[in-house]
TORKOL-4160 file (C-alpha; in steps of 0.2 Angstrom, whole numbers, padded with zeros to 4 digits, m for minus):
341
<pt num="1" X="0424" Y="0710" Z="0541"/>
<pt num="2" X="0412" Y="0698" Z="0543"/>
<pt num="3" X="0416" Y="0691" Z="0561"/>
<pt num="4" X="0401" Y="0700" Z="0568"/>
<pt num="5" X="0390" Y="0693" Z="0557"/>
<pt num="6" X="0394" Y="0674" Z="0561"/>
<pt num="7" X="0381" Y="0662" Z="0571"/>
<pt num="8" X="0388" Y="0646" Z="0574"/>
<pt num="9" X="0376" Y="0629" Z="0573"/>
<pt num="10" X="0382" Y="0615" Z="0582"/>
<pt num="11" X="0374" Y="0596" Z="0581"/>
<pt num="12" X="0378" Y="0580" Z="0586"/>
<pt num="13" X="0375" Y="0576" Z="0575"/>
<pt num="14" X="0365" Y="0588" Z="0562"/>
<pt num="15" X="0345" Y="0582" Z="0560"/>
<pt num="16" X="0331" Y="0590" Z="0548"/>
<pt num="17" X="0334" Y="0605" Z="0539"/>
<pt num="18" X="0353" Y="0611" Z="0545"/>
<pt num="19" X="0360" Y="0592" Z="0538"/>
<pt num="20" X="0351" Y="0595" Z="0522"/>
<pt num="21" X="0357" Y="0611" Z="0520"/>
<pt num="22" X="0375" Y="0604" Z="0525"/>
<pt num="23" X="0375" Y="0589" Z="0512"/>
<pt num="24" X="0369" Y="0603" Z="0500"/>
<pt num="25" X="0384" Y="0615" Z="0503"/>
<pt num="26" X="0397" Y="0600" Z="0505"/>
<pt num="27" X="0390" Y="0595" Z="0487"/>
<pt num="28" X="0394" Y="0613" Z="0482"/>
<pt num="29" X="0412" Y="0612" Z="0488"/>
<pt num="30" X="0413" Y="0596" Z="0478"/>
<pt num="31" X="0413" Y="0584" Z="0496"/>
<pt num="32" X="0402" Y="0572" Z="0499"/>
<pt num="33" X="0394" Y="0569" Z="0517"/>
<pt num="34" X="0403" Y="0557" Z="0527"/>
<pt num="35" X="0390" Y="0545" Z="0537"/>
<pt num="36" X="0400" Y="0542" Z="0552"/>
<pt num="37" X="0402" Y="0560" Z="0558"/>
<pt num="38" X="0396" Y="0562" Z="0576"/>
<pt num="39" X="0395" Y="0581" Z="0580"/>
<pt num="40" X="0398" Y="0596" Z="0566"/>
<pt num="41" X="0399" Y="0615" Z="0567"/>
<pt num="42" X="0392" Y="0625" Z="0556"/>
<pt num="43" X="0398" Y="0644" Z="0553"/>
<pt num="44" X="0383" Y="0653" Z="0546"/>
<pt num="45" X="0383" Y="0669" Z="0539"/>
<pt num="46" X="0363" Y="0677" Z="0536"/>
<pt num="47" X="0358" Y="0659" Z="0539"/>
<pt num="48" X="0367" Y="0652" Z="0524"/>
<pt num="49" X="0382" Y="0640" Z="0529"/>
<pt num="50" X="0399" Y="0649" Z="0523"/>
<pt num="51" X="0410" Y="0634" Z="0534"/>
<pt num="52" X="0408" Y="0618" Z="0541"/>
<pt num="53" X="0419" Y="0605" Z="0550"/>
<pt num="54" X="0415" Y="0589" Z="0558"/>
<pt num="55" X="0421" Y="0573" Z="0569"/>
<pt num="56" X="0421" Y="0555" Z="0565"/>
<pt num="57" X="0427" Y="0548" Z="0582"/>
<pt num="58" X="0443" Y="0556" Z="0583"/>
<pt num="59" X="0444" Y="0561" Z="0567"/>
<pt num="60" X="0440" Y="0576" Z="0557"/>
<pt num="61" X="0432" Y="0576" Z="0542"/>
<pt num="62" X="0420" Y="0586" Z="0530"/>
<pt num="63" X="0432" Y="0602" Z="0533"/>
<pt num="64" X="0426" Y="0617" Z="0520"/>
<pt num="65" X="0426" Y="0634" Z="0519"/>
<pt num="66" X="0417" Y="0644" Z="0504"/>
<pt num="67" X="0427" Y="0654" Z="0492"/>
<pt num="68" X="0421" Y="0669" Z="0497"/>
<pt num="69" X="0428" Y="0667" Z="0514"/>
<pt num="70" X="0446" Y="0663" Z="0509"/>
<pt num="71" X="0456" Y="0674" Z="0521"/>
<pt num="72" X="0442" Y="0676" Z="0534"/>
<pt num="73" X="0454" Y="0666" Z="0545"/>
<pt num="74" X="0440" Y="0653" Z="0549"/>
<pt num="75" X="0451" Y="0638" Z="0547"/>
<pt num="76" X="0456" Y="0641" Z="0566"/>
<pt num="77" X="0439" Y="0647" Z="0572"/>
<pt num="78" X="0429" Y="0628" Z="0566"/>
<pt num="79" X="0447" Y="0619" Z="0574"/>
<pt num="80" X="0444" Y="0627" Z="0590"/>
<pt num="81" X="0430" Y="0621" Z="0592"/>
<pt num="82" X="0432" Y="0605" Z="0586"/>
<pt num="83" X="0446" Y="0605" Z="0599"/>
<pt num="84" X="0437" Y="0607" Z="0613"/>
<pt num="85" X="0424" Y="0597" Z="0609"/>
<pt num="86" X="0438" Y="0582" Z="0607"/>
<pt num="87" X="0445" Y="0587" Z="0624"/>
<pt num="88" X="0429" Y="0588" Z="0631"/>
<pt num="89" X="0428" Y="0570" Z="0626"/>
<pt num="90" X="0443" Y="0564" Z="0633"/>
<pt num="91" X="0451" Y="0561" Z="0614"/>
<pt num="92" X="0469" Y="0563" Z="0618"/>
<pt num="93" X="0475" Y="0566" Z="0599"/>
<pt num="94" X="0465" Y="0572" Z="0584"/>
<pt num="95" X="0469" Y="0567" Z="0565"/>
<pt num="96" X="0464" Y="0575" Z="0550"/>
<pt num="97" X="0468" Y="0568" Z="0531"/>
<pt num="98" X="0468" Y="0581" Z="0517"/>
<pt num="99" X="0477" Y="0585" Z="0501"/>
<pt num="100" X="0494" Y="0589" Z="0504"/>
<pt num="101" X="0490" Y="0606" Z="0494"/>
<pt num="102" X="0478" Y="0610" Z="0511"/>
<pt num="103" X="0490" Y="0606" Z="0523"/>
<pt num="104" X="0496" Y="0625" Z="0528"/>
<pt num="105" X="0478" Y="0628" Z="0533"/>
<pt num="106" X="0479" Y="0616" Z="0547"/>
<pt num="107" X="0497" Y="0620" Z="0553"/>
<pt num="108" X="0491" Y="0634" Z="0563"/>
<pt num="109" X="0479" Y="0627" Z="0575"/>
<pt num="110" X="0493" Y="0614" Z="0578"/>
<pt num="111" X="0490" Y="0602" Z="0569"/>
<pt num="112" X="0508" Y="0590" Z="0561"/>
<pt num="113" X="0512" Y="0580" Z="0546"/>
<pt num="114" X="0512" Y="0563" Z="0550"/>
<pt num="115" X="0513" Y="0555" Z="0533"/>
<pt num="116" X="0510" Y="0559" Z="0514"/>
<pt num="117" X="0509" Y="0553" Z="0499"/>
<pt num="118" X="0508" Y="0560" Z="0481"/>
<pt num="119" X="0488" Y="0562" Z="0485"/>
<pt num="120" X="0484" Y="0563" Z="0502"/>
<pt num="121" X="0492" Y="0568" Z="0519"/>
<pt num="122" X="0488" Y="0563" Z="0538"/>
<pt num="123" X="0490" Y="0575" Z="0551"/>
<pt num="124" X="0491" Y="0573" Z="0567"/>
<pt num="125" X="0490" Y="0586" Z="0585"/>
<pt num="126" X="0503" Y="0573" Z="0592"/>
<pt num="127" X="0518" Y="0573" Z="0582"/>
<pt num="128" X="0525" Y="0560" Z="0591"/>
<pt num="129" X="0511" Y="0549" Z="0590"/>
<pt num="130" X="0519" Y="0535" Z="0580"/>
<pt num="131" X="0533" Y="0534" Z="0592"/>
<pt num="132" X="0522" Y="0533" Z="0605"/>
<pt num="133" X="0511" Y="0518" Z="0598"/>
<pt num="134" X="0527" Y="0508" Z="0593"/>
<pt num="135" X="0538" Y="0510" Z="0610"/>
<pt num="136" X="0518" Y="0502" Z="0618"/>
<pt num="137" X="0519" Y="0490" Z="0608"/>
<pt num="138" X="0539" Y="0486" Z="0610"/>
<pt num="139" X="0535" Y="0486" Z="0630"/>
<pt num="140" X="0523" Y="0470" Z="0629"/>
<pt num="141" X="0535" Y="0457" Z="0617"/>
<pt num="142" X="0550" Y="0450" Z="0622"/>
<pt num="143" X="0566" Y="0455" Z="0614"/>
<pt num="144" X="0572" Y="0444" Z="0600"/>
<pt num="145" X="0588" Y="0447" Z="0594"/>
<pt num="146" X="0586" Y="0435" Z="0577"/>
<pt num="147" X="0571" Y="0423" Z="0570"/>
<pt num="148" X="0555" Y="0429" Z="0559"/>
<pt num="149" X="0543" Y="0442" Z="0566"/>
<pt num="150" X="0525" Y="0442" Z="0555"/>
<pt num="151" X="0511" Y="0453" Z="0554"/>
<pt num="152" X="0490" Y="0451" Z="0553"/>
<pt num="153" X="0479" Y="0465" Z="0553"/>
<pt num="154" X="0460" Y="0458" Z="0554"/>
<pt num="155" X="0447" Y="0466" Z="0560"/>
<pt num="156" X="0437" Y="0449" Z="0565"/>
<pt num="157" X="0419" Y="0455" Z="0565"/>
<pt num="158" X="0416" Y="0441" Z="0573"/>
<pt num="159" X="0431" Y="0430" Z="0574"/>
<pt num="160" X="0427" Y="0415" Z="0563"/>
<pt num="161" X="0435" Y="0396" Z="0561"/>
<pt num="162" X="0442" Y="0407" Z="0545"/>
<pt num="163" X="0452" Y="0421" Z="0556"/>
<pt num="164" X="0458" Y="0405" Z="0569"/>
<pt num="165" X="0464" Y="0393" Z="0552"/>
<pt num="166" X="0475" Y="0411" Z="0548"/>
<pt num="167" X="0484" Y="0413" Z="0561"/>
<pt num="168" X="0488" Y="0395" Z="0567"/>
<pt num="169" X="0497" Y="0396" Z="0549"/>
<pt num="170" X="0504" Y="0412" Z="0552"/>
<pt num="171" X="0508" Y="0407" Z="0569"/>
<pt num="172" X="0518" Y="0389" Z="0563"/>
<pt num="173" X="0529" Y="0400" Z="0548"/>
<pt num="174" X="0538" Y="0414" Z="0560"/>
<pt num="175" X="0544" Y="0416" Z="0578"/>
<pt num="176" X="0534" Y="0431" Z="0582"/>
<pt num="177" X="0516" Y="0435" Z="0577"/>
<pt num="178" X="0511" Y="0453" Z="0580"/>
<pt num="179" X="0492" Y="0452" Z="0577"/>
<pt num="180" X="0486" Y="0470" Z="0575"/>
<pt num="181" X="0465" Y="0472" Z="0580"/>
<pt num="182" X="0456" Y="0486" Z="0567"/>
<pt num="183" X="0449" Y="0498" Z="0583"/>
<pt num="184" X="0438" Y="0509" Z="0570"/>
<pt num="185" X="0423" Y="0506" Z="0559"/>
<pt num="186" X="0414" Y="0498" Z="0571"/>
<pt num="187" X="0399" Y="0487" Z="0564"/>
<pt num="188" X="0390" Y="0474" Z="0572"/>
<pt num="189" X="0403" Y="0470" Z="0586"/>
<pt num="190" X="0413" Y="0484" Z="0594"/>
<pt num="191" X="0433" Y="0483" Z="0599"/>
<pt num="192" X="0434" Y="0479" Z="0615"/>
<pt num="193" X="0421" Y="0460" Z="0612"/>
<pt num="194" X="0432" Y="0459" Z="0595"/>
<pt num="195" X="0447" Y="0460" Z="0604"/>
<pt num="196" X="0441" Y="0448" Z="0618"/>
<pt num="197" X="0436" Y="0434" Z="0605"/>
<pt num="198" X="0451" Y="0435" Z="0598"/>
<pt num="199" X="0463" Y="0431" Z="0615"/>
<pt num="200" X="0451" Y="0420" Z="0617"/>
<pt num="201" X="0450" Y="0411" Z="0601"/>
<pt num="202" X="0472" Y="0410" Z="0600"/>
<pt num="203" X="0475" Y="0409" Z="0619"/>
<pt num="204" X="0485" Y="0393" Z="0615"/>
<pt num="205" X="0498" Y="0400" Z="0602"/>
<pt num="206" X="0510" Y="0407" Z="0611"/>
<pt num="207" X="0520" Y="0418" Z="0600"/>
<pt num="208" X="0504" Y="0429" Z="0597"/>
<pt num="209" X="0505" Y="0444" Z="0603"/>
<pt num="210" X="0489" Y="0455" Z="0601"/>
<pt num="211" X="0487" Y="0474" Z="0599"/>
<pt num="212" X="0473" Y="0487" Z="0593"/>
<pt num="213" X="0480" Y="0495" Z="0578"/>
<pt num="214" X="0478" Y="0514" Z="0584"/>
<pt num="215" X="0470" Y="0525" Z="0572"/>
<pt num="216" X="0485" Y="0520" Z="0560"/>
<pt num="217" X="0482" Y="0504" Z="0551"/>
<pt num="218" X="0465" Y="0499" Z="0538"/>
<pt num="219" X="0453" Y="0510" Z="0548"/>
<pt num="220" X="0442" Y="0526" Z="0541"/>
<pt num="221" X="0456" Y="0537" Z="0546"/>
<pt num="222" X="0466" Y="0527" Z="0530"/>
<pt num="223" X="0450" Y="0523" Z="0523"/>
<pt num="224" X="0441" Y="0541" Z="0519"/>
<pt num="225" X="0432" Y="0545" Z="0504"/>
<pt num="226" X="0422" Y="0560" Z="0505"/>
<pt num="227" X="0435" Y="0574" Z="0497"/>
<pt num="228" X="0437" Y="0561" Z="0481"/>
<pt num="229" X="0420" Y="0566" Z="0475"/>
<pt num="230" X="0420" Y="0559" Z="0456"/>
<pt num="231" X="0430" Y="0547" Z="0457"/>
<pt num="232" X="0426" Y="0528" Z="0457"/>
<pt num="233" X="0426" Y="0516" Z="0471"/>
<pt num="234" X="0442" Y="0508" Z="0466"/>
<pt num="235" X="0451" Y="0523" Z="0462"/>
<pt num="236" X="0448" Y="0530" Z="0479"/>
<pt num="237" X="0454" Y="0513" Z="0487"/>
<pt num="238" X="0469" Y="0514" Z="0478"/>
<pt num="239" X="0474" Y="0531" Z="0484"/>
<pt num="240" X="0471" Y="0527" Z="0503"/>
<pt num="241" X="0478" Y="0509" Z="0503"/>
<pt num="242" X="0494" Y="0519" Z="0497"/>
<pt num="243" X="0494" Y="0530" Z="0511"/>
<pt num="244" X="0489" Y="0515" Z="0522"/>
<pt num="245" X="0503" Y="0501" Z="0516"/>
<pt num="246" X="0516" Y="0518" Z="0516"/>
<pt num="247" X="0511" Y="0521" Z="0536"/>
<pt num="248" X="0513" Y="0500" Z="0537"/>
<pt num="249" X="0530" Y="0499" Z="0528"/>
<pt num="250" X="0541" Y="0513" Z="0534"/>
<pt num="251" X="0535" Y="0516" Z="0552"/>
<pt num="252" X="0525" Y="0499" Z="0557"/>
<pt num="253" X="0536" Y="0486" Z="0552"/>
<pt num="254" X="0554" Y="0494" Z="0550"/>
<pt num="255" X="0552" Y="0501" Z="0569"/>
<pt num="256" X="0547" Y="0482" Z="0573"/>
<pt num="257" X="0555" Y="0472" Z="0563"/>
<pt num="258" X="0543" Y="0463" Z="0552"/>
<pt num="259" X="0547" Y="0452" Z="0537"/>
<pt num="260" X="0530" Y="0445" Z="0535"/>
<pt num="261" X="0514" Y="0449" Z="0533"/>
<pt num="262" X="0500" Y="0438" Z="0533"/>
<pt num="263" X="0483" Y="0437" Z="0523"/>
<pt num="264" X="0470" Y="0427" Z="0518"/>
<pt num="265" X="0461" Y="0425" Z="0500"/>
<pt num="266" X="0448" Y="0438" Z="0498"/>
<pt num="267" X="0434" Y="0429" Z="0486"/>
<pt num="268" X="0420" Y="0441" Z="0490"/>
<pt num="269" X="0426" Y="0458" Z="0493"/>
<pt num="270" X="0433" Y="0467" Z="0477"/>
<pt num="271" X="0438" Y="0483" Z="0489"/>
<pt num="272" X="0448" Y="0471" Z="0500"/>
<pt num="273" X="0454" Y="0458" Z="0486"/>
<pt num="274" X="0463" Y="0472" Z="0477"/>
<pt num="275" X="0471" Y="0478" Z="0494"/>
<pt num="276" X="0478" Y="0459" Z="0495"/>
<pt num="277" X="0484" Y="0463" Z="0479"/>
<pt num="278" X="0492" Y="0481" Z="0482"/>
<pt num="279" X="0502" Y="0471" Z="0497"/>
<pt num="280" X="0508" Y="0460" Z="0486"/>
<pt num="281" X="0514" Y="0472" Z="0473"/>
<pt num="282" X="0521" Y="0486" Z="0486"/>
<pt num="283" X="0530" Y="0476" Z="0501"/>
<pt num="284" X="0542" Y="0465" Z="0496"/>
<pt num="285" X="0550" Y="0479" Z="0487"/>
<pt num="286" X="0553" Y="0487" Z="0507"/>
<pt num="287" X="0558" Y="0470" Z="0513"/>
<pt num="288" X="0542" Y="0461" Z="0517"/>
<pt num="289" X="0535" Y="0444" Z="0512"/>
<pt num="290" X="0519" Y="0444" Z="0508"/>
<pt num="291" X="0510" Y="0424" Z="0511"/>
<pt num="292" X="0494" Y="0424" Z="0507"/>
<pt num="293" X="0483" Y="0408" Z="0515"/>
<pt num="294" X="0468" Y="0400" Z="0508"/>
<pt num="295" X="0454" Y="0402" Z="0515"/>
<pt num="296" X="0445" Y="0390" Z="0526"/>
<pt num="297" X="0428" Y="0382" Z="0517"/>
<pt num="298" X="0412" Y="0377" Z="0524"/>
<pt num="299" X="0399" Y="0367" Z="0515"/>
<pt num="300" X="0408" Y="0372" Z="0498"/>
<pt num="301" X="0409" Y="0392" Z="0504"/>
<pt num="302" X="0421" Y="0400" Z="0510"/>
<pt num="303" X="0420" Y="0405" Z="0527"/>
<pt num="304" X="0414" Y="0425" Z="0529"/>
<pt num="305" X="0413" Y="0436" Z="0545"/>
<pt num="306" X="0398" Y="0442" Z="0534"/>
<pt num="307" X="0389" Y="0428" Z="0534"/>
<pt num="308" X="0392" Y="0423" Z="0551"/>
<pt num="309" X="0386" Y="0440" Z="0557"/>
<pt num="310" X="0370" Y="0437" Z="0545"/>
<pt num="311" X="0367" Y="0420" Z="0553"/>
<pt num="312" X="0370" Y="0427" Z="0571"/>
<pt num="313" X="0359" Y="0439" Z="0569"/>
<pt num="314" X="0346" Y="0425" Z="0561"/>
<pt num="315" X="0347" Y="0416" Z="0579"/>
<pt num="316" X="0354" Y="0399" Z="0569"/>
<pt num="317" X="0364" Y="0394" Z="0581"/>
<pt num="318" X="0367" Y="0378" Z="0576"/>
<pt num="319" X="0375" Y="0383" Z="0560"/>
<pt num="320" X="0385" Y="0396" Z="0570"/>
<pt num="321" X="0395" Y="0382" Z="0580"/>
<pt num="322" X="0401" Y="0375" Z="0562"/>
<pt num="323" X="0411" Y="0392" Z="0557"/>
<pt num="324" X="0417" Y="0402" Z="0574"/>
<pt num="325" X="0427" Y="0393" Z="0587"/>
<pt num="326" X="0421" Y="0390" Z="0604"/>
<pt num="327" X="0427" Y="0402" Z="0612"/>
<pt num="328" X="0418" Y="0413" Z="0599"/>
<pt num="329" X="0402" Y="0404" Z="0600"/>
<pt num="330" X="0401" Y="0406" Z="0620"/>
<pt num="331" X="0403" Y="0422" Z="0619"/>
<pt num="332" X="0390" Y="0425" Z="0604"/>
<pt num="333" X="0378" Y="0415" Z="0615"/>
<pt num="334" X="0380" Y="0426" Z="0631"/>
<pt num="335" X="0377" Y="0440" Z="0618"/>
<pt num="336" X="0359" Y="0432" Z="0613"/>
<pt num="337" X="0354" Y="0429" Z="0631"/>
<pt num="338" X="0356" Y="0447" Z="0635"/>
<pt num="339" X="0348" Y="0455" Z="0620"/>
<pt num="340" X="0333" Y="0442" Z="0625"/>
<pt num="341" X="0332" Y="0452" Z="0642"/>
């Protein structure tokens, strides 16, 4: 009825008047606007925005249609496009987390359940992609037919003395340390130099054995916020850390055989301190031990990637070398040197 009518606005993402009038009609559908997004696609009808979708990476968020437009079968027109927009990208799989009640609106354009909880669902175009991520992961460790195999998830952004004091404990209290790298929410240091400090920084313990964690472990995908419009910060968390320790416990660690998990005190951080906490409340109960290391002090404050990023970008080098390994510290000076060209 309508398909005539529809001009689609694309942006990469949205500036001036068209994000404006985006937060507004994500506001309207009781969403708020996801900061991350890197292209959207508007579906206008007489210039006034009747549905939206948008990326993050290679996830889709900030998905809406009006109410008026229920049955229009737009749903499949803003995927397509988002689609092809992945592909031309090179992103192999695309992920979208909804409520479970929204699921069947996704289905169709090939999108499959991955996970879900009472509150929130993941999708996946890959079905297989758990499979997949597990039997990479099974190709790089030796086989070990008994002893302890741990778990860290860090993001190490940098990796501090703190992240090296963790998993030297982890690393002396099991046989095998499978030390997953966050790959999403990039902030001051990307990945791939995350991931490089770290091999760097534990080079010498030779039962760790280092991945990136997917789009399947403490990242924006298990992290997302913008359909829980009204409700607090915490209460958000707590939904998505469900999804995320689920995702953890009954496809990470059982397909692996992990018995331990790993963490340190969270002193500053109220988002991750009750995460620590969820862990500990949730994973015995599926069979994993959940050791919880103090953290490592300096000067009488505990050490922070925060602070160390702060200080960094303060050019106090000399304090730097006191809270990040060497290996860390070398290649933060290499950093500065080629910012200073």
């Amino acid at each position: 009825m309508f398909e005539d009518n529809l001009q689609f606005v694309e942006g990469s993402p949205l500036k001036g008047r068209n994000l404006k009038k985006l937060k507004s009609f994500l506001s309207k559908m009781n969403l708020d606007y996801n900061e991350s997004i890197d292209y959207t696609v508007l579906l206008l009808l007489s210039d006034e925005i009747v549905a939206t979708g948008s990326l993050s990476a290679n996830i889709l968020v900030d998905f809406a249609i009006d109410d008026k437009m229920q049955g229009e079968n737009l749903s499949v027109k803003l995927i397509t496009k988002l689609l092809y927009r992945a592909n031309e990208r090179g992103l192999r799989e695309l992920y979208i987390f909804t409520k479970p009640s929204n699921v069947k609106f996704f289905k169709p354009s090939g999108f499959k359940e991955i996970m879900k909880s009472d509150d929130v669902a993941l999708l996946c175009t890959d079905q297989d992609v758990i499979s997949k991520y597990i039997e990479s992961i099974k190709q790089k460790i030796p086989l070990m037919a008994d002893g302890v195999t741990a778990a860290i998830v860090m993001k190490a952004d940098p990796f501090t003395m703190g992240h090296r004091y963790l998993v030297d404990m982890a690393s002396k209290n099991c046989d095998r340390l499978l030390l997953f790298v966050v790959q999403e929410g990039d902030t001051l240091f990307k990945y791939q130099k995350r991931y490089s400090m770290i091999s760097q920084g534990v080079a010498d313990l030779h039962n760790v054995y280092i991945f990136g964690t997917s789009s399947l472990m403490v990242s924006p995908l298990t992290f997302p916020s913008y359909f829980y419009k009204g409700k607090s910060e915490i209460e958000k968390a707590k939904l998505n850390i469900n999804l995320d320790l689920k995702i953890f416990y009954s496809e990470i660690a059982s397909k692996l055989n992990i018995t331990k998990r790993f963490i340190g005190t969270e002193p500053y951080s109220e988002i991750t301190a009750l995460y620590n906490q969820m862990m500990k409340q949730i994973l015995p109960s599926h069979g994993i031990e959940v050791v919880e290391i103090e953290r490592v002090k300096s000067k009488d404050r505990f050490i922070s990637a925060t602070d160390v990023r702060e200080i960094f970008l303060n050019g106090n080098f000399d304090e730097l070398k006191m809270l990040v390994p060497n290996t860390t510290y070398e290649e933060l000076k290499k950093m500065e040197i080629k910012c200073k060209r």
